[in-house]
C-alpha positions as CSV (number, residue, x, y, z in Angstrom):
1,X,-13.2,99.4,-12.8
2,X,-14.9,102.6,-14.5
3,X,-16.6,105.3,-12.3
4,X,-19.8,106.6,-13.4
5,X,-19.7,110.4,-13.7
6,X,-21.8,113.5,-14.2
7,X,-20.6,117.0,-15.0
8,X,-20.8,120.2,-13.2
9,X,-20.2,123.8,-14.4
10,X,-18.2,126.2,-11.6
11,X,-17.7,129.9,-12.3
12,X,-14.5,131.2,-9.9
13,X,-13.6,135.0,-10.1
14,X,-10.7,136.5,-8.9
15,X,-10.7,140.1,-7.4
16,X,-7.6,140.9,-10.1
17,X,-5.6,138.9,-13.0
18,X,-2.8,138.0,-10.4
19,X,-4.8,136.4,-7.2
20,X,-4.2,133.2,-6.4
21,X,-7.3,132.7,-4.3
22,X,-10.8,132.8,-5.9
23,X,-12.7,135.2,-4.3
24,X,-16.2,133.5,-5.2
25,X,-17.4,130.5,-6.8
26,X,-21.0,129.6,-8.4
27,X,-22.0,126.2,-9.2
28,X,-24.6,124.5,-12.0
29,X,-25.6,121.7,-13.7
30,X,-26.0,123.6,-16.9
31,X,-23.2,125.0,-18.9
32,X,-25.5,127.9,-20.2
33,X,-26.0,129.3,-16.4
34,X,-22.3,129.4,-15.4
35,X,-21.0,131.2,-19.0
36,X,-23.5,133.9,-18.1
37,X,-22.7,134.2,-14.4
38,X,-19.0,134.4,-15.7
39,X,-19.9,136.9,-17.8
40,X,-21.7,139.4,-15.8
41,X,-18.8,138.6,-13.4
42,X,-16.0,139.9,-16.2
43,X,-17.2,143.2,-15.9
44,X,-16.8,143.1,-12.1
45,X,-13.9,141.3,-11.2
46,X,-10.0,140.8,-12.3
47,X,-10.5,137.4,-13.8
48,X,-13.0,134.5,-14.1
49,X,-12.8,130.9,-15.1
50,X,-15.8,128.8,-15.8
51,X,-14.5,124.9,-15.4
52,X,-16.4,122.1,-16.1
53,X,-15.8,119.3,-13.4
54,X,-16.2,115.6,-13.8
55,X,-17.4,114.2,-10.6
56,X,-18.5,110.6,-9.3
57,X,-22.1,110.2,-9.6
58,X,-22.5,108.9,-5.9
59,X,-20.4,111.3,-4.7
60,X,-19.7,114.6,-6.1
61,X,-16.7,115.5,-4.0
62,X,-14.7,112.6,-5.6
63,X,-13.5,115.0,-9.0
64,X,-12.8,112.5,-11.3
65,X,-11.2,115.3,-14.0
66,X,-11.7,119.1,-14.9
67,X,-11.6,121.3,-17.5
68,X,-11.4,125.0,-18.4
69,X,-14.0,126.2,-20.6
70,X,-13.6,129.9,-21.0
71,X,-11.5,133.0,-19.2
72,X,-11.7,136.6,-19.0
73,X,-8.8,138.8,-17.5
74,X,-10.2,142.8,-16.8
75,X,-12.8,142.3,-18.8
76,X,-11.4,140.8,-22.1
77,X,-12.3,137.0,-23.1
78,X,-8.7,135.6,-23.0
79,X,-9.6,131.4,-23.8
């Protein structure tokens, strides 16, 4: 059986290169609004991820799959 999804953009940022644990997170439905949160973040924070997320249509808890789109570490685009 197939699961309809839908995609969401998060932006995590990490108060240095090394932490484990994000230390905020923005979501969106558009791809354009979470590349520039993540990059006014880059010049705040250790590192940032912006990860597109496959989620369930009905439910958007149930991840279905995820990617990482782009990553900065101290300030410097590094994917």
């Amino acid at each position: 059986m197939f699961t309809k999804t839908k995609r969401i953009y998060e932006a995590f940022a990490y108060r240095n290169a090394a932490d484990g644990k994000p230390y905020t997170r923005d979501t969106s439905t558009r791809k354009a609004d979470a590349l520039r949160t993540a990059k006014e973040w880059a010049k705040r924070y250790g590192r940032v991820e912006v990860n597109a997320l496959y989620v369930d249509v009905n439910d958007e808890n149930n991840i279905q799959g995820a990617e990482l789109l782009e990553a900065w570490e101290n300030g410097h685009k590094t994917t």
